[in-house]
Predicted model as a PDB file, atoms N, CA, C, CB and O in Angstrom, pLDDT in the B-factor column:
MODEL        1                                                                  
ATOM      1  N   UNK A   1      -3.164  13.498 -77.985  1.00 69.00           N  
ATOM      2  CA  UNK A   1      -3.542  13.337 -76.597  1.00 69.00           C  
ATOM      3  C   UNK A   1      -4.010  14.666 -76.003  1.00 69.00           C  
ATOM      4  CB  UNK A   1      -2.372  12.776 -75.793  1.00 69.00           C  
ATOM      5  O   UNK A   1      -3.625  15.822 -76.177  1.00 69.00           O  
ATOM      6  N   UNK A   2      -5.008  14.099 -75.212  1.00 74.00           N  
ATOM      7  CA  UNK A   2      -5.575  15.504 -74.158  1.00 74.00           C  
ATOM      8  C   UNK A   2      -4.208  16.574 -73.250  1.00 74.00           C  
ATOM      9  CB  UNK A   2      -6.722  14.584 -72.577  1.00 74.00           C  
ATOM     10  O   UNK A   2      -3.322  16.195 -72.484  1.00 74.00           O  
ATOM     11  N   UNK A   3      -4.443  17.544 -73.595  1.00 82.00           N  
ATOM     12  CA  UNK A   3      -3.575  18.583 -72.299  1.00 82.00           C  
ATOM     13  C   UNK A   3      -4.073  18.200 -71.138  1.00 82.00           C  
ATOM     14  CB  UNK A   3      -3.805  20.343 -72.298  1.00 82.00           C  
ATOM     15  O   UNK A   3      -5.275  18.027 -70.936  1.00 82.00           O  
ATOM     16  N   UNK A   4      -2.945  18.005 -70.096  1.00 84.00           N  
ATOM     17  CA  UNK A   4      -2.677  17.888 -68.471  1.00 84.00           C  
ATOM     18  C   UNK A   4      -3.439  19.621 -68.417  1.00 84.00           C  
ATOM     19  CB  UNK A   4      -0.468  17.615 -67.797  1.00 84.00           C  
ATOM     20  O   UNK A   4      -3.251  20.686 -69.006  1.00 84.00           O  
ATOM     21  N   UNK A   5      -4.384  19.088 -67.314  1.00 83.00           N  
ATOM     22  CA  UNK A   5      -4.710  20.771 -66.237  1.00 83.00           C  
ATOM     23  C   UNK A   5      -4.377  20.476 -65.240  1.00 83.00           C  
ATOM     24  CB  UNK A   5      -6.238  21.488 -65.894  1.00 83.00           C  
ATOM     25  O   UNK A   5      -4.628  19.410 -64.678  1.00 83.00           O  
ATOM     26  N   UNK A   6      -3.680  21.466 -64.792  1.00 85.00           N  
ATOM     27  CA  UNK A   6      -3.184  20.901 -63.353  1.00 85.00           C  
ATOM     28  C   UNK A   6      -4.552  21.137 -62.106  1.00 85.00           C  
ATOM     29  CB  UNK A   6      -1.554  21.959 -62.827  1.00 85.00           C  
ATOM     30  O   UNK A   6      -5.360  22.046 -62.298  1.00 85.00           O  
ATOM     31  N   UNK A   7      -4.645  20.447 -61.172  1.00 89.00           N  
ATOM     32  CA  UNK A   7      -5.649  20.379 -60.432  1.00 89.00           C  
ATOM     33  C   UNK A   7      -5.867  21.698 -59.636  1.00 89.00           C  
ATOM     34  CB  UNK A   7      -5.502  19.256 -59.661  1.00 89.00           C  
ATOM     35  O   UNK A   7      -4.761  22.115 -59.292  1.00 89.00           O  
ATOM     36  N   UNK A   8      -6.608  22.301 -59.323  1.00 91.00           N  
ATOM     37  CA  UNK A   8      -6.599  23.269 -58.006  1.00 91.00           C  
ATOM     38  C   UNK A   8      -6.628  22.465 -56.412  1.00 91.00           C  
ATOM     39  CB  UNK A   8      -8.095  24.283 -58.133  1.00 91.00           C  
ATOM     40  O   UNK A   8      -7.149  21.375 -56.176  1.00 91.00           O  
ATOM     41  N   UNK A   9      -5.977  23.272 -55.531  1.00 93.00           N  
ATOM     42  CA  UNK A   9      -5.981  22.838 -54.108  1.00 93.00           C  
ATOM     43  C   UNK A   9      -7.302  22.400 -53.802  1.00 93.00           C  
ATOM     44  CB  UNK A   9      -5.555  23.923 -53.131  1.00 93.00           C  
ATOM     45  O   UNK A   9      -8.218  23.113 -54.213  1.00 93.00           O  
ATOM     46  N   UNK A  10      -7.559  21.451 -53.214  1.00 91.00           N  
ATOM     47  CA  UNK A  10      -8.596  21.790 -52.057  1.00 91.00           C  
ATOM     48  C   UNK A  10      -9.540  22.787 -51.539  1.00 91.00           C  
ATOM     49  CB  UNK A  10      -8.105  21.767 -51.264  1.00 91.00           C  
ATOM     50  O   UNK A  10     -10.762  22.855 -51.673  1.00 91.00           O  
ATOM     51  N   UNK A  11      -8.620  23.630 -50.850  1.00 93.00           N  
ATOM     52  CA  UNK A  11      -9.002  24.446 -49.805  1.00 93.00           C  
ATOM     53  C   UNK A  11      -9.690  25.361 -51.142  1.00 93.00           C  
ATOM     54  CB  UNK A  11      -7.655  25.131 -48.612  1.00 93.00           C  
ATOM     55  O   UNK A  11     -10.899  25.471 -50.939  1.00 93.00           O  
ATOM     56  N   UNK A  12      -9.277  26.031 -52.418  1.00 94.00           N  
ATOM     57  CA  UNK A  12      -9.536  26.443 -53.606  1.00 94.00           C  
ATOM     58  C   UNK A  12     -11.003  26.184 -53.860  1.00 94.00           C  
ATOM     59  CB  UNK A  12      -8.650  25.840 -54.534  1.00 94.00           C  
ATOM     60  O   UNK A  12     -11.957  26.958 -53.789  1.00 94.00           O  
ATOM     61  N   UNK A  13     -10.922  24.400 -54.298  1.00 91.00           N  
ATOM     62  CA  UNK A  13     -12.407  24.157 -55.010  1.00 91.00           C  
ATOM     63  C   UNK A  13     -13.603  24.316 -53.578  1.00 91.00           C  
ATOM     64  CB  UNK A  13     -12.468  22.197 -55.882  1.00 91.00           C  
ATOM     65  O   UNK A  13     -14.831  24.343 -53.667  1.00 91.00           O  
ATOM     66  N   UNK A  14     -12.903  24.389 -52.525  1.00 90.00           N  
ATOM     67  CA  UNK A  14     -13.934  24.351 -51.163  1.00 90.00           C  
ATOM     68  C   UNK A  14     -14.706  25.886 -51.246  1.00 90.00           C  
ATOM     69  CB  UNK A  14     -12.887  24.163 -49.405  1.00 90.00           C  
ATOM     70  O   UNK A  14     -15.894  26.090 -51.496  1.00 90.00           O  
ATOM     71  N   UNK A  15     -13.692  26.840 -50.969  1.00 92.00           N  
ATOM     72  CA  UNK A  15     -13.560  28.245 -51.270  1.00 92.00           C  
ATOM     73  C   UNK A  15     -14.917  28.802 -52.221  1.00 92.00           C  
ATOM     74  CB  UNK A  15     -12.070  28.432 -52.079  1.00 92.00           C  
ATOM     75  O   UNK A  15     -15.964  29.388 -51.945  1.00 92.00           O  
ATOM     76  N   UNK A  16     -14.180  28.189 -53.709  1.00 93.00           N  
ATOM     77  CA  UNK A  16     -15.433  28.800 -54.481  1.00 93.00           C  
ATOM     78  C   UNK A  16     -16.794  27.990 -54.209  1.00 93.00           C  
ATOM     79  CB  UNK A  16     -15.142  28.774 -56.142  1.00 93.00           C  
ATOM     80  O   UNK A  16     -17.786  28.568 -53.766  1.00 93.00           O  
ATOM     81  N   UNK A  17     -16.782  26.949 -54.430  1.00 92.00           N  
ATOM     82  CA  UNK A  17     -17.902  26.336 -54.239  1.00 92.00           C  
ATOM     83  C   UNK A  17     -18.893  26.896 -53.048  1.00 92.00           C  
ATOM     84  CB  UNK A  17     -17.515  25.017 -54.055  1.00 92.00           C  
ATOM     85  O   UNK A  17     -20.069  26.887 -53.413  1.00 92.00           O  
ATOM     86  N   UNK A  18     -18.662  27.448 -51.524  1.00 93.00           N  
ATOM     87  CA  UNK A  18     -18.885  27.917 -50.757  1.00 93.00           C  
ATOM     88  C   UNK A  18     -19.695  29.197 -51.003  1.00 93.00           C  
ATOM     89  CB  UNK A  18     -17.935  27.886 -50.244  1.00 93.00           C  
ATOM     90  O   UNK A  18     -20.749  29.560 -50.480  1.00 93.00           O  
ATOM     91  N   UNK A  19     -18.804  29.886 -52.089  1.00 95.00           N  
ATOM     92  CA  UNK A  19     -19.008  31.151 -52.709  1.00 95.00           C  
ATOM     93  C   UNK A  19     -20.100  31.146 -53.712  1.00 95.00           C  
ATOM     94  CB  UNK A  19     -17.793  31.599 -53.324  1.00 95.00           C  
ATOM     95  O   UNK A  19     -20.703  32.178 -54.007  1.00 95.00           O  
ATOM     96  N   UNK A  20     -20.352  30.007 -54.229  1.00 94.00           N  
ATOM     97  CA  UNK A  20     -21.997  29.710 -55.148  1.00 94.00           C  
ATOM     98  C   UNK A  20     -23.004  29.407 -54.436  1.00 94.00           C  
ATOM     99  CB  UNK A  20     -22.102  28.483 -56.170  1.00 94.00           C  
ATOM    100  O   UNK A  20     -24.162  29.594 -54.808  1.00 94.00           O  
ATOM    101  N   UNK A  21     -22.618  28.820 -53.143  1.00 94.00           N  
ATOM    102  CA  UNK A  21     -24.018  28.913 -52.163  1.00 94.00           C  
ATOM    103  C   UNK A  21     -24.391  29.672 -51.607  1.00 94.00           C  
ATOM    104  CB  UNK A  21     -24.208  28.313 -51.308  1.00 94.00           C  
ATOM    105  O   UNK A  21     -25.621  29.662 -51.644  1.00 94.00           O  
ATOM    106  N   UNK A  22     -23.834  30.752 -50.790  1.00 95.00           N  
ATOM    107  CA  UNK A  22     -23.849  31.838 -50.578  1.00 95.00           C  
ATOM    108  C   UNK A  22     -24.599  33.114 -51.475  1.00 95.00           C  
ATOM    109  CB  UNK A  22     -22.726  31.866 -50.437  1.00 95.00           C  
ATOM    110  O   UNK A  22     -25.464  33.886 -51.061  1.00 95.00           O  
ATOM    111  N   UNK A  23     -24.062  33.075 -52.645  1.00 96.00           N  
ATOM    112  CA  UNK A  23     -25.032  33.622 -53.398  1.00 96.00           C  
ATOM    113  C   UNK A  23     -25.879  32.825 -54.235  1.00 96.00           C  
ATOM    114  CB  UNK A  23     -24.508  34.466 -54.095  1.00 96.00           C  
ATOM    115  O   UNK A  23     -26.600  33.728 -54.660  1.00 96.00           O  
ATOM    116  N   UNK A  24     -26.282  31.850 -54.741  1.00 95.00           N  
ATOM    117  CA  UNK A  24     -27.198  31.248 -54.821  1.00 95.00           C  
ATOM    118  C   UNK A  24     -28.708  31.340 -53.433  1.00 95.00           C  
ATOM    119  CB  UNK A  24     -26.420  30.045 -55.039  1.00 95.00           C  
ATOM    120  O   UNK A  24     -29.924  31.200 -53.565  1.00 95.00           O  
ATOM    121  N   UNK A  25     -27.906  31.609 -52.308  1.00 95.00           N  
ATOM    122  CA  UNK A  25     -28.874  31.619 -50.690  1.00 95.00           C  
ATOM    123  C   UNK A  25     -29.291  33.159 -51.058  1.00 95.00           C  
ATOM    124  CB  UNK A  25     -27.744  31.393 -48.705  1.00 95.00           C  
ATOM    125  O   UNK A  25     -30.492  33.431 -51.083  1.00 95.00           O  
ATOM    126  N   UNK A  26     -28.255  34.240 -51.363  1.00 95.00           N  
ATOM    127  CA  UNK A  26     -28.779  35.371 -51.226  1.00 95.00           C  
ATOM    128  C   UNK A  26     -29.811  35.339 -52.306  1.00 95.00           C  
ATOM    129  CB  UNK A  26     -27.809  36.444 -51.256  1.00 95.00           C  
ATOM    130  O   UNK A  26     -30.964  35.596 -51.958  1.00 95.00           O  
ATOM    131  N   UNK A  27     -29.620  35.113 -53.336  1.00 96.00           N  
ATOM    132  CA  UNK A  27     -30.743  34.933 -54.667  1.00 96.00           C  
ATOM    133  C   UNK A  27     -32.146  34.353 -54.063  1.00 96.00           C  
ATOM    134  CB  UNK A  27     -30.110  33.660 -55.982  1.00 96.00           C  
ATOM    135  O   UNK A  27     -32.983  35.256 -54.063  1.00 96.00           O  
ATOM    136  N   UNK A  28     -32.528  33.438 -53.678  1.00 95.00           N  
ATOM    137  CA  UNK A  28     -33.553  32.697 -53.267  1.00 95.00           C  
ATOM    138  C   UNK A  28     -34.383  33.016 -52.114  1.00 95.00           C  
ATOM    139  CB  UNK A  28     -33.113  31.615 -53.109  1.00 95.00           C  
ATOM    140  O   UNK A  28     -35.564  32.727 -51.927  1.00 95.00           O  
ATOM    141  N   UNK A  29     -33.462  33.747 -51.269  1.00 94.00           N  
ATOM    142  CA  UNK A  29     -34.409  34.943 -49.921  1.00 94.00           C  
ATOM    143  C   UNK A  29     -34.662  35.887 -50.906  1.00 94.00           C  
ATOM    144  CB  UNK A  29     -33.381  35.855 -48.278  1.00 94.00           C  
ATOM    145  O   UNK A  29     -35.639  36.503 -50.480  1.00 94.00           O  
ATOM    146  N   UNK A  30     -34.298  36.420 -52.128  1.00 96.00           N  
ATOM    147  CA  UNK A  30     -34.539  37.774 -52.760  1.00 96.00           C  
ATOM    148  C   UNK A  30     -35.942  37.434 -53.482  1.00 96.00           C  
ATOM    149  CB  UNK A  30     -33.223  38.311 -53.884  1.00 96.00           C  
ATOM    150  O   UNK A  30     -36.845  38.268 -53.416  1.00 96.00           O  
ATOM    151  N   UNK A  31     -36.131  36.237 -54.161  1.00 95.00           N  
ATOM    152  CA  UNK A  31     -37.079  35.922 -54.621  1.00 95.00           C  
ATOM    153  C   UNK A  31     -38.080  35.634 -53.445  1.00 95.00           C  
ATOM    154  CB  UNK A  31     -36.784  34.982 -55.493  1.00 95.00           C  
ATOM    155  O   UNK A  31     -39.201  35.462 -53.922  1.00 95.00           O  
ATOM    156  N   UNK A  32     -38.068  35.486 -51.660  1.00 95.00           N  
ATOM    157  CA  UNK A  32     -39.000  35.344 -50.886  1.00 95.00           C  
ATOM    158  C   UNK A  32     -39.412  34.152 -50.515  1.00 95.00           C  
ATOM    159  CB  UNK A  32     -39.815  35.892 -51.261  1.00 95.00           C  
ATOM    160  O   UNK A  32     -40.495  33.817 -50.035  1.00 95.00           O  
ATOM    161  N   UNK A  33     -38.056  33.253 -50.880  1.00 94.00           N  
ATOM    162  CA  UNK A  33     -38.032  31.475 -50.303  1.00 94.00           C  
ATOM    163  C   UNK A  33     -37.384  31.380 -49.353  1.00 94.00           C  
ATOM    164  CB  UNK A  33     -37.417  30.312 -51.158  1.00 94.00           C  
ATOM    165  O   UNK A  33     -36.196  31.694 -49.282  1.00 94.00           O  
ATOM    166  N   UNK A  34     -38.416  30.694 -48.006  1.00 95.00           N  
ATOM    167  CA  UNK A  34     -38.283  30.503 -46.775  1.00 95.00           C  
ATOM    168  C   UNK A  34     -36.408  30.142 -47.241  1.00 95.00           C  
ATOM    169  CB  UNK A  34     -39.533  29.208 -46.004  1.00 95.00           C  
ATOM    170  O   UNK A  34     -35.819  29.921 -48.299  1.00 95.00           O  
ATOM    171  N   UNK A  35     -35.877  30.282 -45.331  1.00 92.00           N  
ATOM    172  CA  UNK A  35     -34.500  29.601 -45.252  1.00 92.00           C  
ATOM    173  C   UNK A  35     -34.619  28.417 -45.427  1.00 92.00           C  
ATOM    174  CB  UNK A  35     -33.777  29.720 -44.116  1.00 92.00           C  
ATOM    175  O   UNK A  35     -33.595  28.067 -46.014  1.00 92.00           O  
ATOM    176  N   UNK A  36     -35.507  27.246 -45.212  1.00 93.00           N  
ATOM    177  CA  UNK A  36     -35.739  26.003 -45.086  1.00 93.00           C  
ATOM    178  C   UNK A  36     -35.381  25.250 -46.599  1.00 93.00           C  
ATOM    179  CB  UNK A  36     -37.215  25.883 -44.558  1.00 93.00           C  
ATOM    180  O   UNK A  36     -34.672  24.364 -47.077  1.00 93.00           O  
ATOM    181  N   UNK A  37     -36.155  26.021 -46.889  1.00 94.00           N  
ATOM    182  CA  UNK A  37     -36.645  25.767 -48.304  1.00 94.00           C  
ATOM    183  C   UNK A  37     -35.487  25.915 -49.347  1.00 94.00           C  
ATOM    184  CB  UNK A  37     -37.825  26.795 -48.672  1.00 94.00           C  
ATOM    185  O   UNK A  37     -35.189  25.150 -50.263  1.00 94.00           O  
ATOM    186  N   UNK A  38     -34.932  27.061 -48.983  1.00 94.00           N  
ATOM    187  CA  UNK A  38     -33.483  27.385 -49.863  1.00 94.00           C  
ATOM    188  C   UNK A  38     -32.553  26.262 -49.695  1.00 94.00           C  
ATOM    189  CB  UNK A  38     -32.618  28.795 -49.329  1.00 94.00           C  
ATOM    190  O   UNK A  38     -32.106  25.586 -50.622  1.00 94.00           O  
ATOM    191  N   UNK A  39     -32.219  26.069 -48.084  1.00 94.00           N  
ATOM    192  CA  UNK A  39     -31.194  25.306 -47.705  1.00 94.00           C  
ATOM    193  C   UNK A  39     -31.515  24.069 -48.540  1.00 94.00           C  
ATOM    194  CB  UNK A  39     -31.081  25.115 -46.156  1.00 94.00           C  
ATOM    195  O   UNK A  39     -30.558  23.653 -49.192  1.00 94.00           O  
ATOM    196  N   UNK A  40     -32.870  23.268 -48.680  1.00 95.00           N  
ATOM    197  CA  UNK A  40     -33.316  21.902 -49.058  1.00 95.00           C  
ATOM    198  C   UNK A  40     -32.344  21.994 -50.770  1.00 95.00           C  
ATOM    199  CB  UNK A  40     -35.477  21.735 -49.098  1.00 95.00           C  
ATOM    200  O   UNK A  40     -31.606  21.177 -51.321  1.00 95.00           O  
ATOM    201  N   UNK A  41     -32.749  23.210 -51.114  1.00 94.00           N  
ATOM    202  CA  UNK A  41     -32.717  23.390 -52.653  1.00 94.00           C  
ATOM    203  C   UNK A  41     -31.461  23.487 -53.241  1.00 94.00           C  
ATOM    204  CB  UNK A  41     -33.404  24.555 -53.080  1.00 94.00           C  
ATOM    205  O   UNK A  41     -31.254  23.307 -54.440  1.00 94.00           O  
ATOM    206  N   UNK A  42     -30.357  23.859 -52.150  1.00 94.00           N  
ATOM    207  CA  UNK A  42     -29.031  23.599 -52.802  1.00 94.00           C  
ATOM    208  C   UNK A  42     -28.443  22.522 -52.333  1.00 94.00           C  
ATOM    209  CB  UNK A  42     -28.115  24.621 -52.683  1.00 94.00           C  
ATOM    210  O   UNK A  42     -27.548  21.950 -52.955  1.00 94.00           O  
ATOM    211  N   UNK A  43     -28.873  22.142 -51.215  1.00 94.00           N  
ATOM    212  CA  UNK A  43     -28.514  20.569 -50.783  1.00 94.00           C  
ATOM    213  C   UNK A  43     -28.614  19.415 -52.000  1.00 94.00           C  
ATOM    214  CB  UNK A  43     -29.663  20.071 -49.546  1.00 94.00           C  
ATOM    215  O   UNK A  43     -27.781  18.570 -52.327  1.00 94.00           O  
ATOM    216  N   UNK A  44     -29.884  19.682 -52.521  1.00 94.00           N  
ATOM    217  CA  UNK A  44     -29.659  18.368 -53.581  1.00 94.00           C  
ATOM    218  C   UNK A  44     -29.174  19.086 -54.722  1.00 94.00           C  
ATOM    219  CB  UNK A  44     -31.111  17.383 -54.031  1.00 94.00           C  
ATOM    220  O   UNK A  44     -28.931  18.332 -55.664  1.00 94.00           O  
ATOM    221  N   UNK A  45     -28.901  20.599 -54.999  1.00 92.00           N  
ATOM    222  CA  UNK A  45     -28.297  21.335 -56.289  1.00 92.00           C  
ATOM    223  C   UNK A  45     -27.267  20.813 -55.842  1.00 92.00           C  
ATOM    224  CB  UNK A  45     -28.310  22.968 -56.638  1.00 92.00           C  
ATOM    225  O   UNK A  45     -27.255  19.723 -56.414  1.00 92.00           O  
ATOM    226  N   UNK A  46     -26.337  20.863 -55.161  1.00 90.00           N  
ATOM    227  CA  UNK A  46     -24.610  20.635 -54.857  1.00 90.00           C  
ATOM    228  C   UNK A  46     -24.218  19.383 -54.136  1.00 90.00           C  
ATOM    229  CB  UNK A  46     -23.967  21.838 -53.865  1.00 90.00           C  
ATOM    230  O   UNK A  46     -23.054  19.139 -53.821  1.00 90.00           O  
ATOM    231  N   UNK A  47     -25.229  18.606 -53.891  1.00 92.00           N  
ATOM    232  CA  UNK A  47     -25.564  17.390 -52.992  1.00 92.00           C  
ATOM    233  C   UNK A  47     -24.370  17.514 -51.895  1.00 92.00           C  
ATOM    234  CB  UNK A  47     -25.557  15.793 -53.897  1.00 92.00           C  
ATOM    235  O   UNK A  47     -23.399  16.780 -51.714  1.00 92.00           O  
ATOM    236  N   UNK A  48     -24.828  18.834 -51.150  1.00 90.00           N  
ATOM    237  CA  UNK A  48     -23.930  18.561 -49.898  1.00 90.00           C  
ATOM    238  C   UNK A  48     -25.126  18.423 -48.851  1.00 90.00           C  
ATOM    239  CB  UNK A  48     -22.709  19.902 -49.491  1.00 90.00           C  
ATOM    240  O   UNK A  48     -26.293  18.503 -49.232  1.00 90.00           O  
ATOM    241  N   UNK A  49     -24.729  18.174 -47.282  1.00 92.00           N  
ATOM    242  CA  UNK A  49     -25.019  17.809 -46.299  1.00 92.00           C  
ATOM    243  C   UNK A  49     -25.621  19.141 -45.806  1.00 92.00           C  
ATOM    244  CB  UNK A  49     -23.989  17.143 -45.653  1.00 92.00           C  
ATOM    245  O   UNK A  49     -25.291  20.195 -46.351  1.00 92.00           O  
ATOM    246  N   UNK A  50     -26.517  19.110 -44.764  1.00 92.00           N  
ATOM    247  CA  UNK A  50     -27.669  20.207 -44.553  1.00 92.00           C  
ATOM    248  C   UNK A  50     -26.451  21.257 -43.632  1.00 92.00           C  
ATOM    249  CB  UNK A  50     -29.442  19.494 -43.448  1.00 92.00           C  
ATOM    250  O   UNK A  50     -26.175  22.452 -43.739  1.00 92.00           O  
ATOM    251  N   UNK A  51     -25.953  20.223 -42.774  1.00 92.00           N  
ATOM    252  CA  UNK A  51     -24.970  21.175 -41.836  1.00 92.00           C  
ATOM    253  C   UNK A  51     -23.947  21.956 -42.586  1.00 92.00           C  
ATOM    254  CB  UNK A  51     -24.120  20.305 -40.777  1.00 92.00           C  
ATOM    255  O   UNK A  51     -23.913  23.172 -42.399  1.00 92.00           O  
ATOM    256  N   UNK A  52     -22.945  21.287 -43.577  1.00 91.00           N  
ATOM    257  CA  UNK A  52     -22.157  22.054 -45.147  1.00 91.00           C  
ATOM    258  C   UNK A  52     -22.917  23.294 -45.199  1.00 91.00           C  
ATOM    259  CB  UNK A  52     -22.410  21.100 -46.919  1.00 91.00           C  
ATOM    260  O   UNK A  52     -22.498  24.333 -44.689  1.00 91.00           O  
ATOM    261  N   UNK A  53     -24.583  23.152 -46.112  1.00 92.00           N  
ATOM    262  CA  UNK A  53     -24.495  24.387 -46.147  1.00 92.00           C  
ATOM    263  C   UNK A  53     -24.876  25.631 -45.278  1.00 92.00           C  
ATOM    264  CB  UNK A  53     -24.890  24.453 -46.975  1.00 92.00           C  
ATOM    265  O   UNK A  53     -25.062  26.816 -45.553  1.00 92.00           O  
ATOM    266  N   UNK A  54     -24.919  24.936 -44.173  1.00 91.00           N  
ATOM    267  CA  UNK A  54     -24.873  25.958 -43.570  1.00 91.00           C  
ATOM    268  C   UNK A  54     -23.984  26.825 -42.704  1.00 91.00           C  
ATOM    269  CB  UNK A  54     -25.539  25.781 -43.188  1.00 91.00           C  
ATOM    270  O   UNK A  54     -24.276  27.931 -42.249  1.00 91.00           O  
ATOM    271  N   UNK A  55     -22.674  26.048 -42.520  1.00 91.00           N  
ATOM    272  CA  UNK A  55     -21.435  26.578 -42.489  1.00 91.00           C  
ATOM    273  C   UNK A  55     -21.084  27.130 -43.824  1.00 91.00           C  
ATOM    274  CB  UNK A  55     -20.499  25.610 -42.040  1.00 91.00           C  
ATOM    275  O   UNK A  55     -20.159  27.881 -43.515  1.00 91.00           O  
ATOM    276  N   UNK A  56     -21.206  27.220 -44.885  1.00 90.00           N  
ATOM    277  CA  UNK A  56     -20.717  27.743 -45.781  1.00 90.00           C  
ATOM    278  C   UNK A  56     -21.901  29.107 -46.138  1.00 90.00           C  
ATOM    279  CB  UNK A  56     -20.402  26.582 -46.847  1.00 90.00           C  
ATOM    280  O   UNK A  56     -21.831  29.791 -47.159  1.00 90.00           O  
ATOM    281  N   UNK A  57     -23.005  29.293 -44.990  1.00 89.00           N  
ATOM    282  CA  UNK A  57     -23.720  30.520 -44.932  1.00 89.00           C  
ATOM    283  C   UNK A  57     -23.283  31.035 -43.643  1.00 89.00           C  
ATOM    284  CB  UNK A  57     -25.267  30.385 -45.068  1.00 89.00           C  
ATOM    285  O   UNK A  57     -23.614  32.199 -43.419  1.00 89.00           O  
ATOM    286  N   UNK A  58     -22.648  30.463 -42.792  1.00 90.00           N  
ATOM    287  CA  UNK A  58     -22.043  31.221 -41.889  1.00 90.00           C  
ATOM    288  C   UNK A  58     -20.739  31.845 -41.956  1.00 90.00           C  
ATOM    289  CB  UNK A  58     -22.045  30.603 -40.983  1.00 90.00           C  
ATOM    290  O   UNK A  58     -20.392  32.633 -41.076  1.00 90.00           O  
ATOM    291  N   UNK A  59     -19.899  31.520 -43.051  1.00 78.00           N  
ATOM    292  CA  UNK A  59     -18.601  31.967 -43.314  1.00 78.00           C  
ATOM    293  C   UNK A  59     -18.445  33.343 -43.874  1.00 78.00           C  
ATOM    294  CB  UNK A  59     -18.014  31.077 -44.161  1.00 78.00           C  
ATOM    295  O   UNK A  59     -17.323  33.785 -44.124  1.00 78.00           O  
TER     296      UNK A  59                                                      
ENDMDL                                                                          
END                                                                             
């Protein structure tokens, strides 16, 4: 049988995940892609909601 992993919190998988858009956003202005354009591009990369990522570029 498979090994038990125990789960991480919440607030944890929110945390990092937050932390890949963020720099994923800084990456994509570095290359000279509008904000619009970035935001569209991790929205369907992470299929979160337009407002998500952008609290998670305001944090």
């Amino acid at each position: 049988m498979a090994k038990k992993r125990t789960l991480k919190p919440l607030k944890q998988v929110s945390a990092e995940r937050a932390e890949k858009v963020r720099q994923a956003f800084a990456k994509m202005k570095e290359e000279g892609m509008k904000t619009e354009d970035a935001v569209h591009s991790l929205r369907v990369k992470y299929r979160l909601a337009r407002s998500t990522v952008y609290n998670y570029l305001k944090g």
